[in-house]
VMD Tcl script that draws the C-alpha trace (Angstrom):
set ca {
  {112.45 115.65 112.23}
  {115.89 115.76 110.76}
  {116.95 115.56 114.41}
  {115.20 112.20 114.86}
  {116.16 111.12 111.36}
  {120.05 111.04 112.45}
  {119.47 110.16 115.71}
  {117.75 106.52 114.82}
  {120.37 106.31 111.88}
  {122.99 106.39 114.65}
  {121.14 103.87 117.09}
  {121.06 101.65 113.48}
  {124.32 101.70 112.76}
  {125.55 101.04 116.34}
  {122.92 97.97 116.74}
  {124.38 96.50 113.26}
  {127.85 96.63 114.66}
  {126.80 94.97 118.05}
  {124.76 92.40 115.76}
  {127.53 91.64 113.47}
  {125.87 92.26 110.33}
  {128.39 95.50 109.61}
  {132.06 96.04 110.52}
  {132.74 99.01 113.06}
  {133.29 102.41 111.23}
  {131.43 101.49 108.16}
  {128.78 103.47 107.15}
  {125.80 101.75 105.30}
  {123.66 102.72 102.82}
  {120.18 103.85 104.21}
  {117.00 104.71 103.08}
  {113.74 105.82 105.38}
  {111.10 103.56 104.43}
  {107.06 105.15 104.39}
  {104.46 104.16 106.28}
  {105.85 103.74 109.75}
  {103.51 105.23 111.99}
  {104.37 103.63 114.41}
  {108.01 102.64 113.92}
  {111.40 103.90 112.12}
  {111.72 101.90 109.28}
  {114.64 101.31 107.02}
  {116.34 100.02 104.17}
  {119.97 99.12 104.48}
  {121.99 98.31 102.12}
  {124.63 95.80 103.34}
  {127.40 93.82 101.56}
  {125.15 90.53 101.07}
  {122.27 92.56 100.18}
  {119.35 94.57 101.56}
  {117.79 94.38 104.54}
  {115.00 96.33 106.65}
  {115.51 97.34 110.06}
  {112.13 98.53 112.03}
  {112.67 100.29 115.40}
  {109.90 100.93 117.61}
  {108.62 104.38 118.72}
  {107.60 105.29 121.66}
  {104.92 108.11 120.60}
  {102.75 107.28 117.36}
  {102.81 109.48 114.85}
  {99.38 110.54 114.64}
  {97.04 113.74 115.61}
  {96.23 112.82 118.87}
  {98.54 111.31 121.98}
  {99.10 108.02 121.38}
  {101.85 106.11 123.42}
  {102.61 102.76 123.95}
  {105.86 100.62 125.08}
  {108.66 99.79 122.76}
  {109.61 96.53 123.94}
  {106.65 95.40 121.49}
  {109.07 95.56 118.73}
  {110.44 92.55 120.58}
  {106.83 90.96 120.46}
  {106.54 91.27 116.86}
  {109.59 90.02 116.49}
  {108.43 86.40 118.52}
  {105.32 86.71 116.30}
  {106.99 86.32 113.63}
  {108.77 83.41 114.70}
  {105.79 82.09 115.59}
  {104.14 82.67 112.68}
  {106.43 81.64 110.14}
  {106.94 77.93 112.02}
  {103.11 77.63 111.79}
  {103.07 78.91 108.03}
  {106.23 78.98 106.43}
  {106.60 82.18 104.51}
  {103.79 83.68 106.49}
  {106.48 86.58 107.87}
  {109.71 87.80 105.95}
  {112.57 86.18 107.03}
  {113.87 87.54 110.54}
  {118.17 88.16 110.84}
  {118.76 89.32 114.51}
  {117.16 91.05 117.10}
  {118.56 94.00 119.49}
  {115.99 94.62 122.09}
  {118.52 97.67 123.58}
  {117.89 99.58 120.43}
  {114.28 98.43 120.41}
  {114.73 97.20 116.51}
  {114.90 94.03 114.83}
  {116.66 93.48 111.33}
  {114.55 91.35 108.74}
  {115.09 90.51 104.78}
  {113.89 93.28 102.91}
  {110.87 92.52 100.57}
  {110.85 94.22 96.86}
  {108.21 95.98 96.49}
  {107.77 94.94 92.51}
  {107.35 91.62 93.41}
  {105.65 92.12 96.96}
  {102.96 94.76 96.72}
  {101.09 96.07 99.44}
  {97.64 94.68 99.53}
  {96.17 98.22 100.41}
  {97.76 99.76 96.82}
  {95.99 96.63 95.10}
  {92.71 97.94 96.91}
  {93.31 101.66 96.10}
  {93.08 100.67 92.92}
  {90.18 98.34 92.46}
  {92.14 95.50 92.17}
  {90.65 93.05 94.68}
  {90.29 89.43 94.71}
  {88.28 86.85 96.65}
  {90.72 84.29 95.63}
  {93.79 86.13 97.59}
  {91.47 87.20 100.33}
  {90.73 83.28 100.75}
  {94.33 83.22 101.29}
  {94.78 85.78 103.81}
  {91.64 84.02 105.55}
  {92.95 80.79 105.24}
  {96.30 81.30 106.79}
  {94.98 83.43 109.31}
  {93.18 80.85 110.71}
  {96.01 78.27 110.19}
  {98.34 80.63 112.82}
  {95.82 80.84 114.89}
  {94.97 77.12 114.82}
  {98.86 76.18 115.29}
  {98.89 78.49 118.97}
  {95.77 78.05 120.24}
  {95.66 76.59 123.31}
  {99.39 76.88 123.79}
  {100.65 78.06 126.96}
  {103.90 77.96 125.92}
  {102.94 80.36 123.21}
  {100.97 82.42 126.25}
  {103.67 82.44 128.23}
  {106.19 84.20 125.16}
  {103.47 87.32 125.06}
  {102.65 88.74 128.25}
  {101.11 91.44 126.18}
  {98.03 92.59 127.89}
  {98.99 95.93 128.83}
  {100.54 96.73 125.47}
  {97.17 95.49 123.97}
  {94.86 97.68 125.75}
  {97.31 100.37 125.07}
  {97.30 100.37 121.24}
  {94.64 98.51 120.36}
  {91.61 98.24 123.14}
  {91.94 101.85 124.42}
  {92.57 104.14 121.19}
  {89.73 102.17 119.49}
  {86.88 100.92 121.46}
  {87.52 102.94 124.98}
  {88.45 106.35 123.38}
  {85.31 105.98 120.87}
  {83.21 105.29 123.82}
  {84.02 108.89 125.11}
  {83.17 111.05 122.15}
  {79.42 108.60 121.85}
  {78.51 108.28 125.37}
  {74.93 106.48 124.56}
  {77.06 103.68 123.10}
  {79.70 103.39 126.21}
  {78.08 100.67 127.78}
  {78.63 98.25 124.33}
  {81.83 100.01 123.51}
  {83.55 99.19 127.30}
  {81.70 95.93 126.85}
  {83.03 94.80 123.82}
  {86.76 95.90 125.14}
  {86.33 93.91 128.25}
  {84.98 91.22 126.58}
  {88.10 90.95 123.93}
  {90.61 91.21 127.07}
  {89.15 88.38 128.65}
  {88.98 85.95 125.81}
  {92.42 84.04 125.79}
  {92.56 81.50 123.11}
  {95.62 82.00 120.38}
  {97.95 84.06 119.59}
  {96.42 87.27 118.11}
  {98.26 89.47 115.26}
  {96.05 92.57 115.97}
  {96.84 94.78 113.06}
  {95.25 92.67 110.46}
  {95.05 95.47 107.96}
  {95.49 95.45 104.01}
  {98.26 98.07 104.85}
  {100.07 95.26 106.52}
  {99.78 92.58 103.84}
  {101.93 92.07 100.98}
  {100.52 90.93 97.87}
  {103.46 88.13 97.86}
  {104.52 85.31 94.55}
  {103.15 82.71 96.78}
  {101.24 84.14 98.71}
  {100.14 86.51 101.42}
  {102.85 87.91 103.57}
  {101.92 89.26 106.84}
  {104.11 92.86 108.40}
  {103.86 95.17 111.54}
  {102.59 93.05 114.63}
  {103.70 95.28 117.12}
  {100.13 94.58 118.91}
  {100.95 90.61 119.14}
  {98.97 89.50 122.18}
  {97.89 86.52 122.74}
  {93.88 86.34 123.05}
  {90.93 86.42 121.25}
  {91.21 85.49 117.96}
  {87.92 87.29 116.53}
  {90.08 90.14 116.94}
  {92.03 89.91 113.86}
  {88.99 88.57 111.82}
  {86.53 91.62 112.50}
  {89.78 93.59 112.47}
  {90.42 92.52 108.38}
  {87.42 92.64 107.61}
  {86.53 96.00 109.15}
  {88.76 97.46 106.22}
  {86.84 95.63 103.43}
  {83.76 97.51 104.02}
  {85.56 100.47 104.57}
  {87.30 100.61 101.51}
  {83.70 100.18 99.78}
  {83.19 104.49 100.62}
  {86.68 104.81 99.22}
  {86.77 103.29 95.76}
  {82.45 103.19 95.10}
  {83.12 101.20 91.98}
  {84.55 97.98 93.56}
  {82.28 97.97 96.09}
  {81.03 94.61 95.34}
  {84.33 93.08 94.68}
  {85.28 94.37 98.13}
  {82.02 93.26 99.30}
  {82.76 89.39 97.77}
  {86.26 89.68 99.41}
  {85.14 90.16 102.78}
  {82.42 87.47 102.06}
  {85.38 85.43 100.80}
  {88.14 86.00 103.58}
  {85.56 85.55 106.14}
  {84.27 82.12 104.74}
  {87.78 81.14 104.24}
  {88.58 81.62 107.57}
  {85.78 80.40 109.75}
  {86.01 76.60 107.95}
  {89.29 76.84 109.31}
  {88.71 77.03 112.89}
  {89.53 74.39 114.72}
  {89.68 75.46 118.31}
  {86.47 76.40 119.17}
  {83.18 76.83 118.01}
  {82.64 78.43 114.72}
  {79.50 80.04 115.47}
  {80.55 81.09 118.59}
  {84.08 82.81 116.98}
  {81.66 84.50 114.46}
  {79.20 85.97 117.12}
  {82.25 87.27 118.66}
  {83.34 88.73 115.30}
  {80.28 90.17 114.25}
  {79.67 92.56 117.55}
  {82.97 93.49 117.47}
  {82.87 94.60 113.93}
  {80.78 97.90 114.30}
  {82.91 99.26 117.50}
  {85.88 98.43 115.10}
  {83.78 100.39 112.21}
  {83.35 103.18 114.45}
  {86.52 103.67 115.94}
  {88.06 103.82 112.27}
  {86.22 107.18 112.09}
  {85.71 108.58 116.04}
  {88.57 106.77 117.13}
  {92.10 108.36 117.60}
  {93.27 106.44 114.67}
  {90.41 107.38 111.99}
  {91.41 106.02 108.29}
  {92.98 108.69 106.38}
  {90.55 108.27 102.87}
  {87.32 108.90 104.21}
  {87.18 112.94 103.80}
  {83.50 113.36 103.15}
  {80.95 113.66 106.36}
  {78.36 111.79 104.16}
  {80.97 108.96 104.29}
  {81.90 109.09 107.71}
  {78.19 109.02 108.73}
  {77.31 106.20 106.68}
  {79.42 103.83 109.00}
  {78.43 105.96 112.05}
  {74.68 104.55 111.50}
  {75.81 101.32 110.07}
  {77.74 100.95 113.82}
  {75.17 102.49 115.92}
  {73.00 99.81 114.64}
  {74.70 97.08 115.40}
  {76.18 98.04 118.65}
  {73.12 97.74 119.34}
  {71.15 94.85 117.40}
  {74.63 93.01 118.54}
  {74.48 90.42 115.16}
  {75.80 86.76 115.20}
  {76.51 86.46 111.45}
  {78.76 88.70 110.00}
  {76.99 88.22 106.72}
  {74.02 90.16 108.17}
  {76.62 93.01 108.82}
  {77.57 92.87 105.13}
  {74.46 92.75 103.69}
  {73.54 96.03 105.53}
  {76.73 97.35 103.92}
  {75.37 96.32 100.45}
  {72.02 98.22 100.96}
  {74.03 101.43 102.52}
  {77.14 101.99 100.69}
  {75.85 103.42 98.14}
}
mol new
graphics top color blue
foreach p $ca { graphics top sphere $p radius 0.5 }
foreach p [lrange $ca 0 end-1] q [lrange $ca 1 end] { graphics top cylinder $p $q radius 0.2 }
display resetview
């Protein structure tokens, strides 16, 4: 580890130079960052201030294989971009981009005045009002690219997709429940096809930033451009979730995915509502069960009694295949418990 630790402090240092944002021979101040799974991520300290550099990887850092292409770092990079011009202040403010060191250089974001979303939740501090936000602007980025082939054209993403997103979560899942392959492969198939905007697809409290005006959206290495309902029953996925980890905000969870959900869907301007939400809602219990059978299971839920509490909430609905993801969280209500 201390290997790869000076290695991508070397590859920094060289792509700063190359940039311009550091004079040749000088030395930086810089600081690992947590949390990157899936990327080296670092504060720098430069002469005009702070800034985070996030290099891609090109083996996750997680139990099981996991692989994927590192000229997504690139791709987050343009959805960024993207996102930002849609909503400013969306993204953090982007500096350069060196796709020969596979890293991009952004503003760095203090964490005292940006929390992550995910602490706020950890601690039973979650609000409908800010989920509205995070549905509301969702749908606003989505709105601003759908139907852009321009924007299509900027992600031709479909292979990185499948690799870190379709396959690890719906395909692999399908393996270890082979009664529930047909819905699982179904559902995957289904989301590949489905082009309509462009598509963060790590919509995950981990990734949000509690921000002073605002939600502030990090880490879309898995920018594709598809279906939308991706991100939605992606977000919302973690709501319920997060109901087995902290038991006594389970209804304040419960009201934020009722909230974000809501917010979002009177947003949509592209398509059909309903027909977005039906898309949502059978995606939503593959999602649930690839967060625990998966190769990317969420880290809190330690308990077999919690892990088979979504296992039966999924198998039900892989099944019953809902069209309102209200019905999904009223199950949730009646289960959680």
């Amino acid at each position: 580890m201390r290997a790869q630790a000076t290695d991508s402090r070397s590859t920094i240092e060289q792509s700063l130079v190359r940039l311009g944002l550091v004079d040749p021979g000088a030395s930086p101040e810089m600081t690992p960052l947590a949390g990157g799974v899936s990327s080296d991520i670092w504060k720098v300290s430069l002469p005009a201030g702070p800034v985070c550099v996030k290099r891609a990887l090109p083996r996750l850092r997680v139990a099981q294989v996991w692989e994927a292409p590192v000229e997504r770092n690139r791709y987050e990079y343009e959805w960024f971009r993207a996102a930002s011009a849609a909503v400013p202040g969306a993204a953090p403010h982007l500096l350069a981009l060196d796709p020969e060191a596979g890293l991009f250089v952004m503003e760095y974001l203090d964490p005292a005045r940006h929390p992550v979303w995910k602490d706020r939740l950890r601690q039973g501090r979650a609000d409908p009002a800010f989920a509205a936000k995070v549905g509301k602007m969702l749908a606003a980025i989505h709105a601003a690219t759908a139907g852009r082939e321009d924007v299509a054209r900027r992600f031709p993403t479909d292979d990185i997709f499948h690799a870190i997103r379709l396959e690890p979560y719906l395909i692999a899942t399908a393996a270890r429940h082979p009664h529930l392959k047909e819905q699982l492969v179904s559902l995957a198939q289904r989301t590949a096809a489905t082009k309509r905007c462009l598509v963060h697809g790590d919509v995950s409290p981990k990734n949000i930033l509690v921000g002073p005006r605002g939600p502030v959206f990090l880490d879309a290495e898995c920018a594709w451009y598809g279906d939308p309902a991706f991100d939605l029953a992606f977000c919302v996925n973690h709501l319920l979730l997060k109901c087995l980890w902290v038991p006594q905000a389970k209804t304040l969870f419960l009201d934020c995915f009722e909230s974000l959900g809501n917010a979002y869907l009177s947003g949509v301007s592209w398509e059909a509502r309903a027909e977005l939400e039906r898309r949502a809602a059978s995606l939503l219990p593959g999602l649930l069960l690839a967060r625990v059978d998966g190769k990317s299971p969420v880290e809190y839920l330690t308990h077999d009694r919690q892990r088979e509490t979504v296992r039966e909430l999924a198998r039900r609905f892989l099944v019953d295949r809902p069209s309102r993801l209200s019905a999904i969280g009223q199950a949730w209500q009646e289960s959680s418990t």
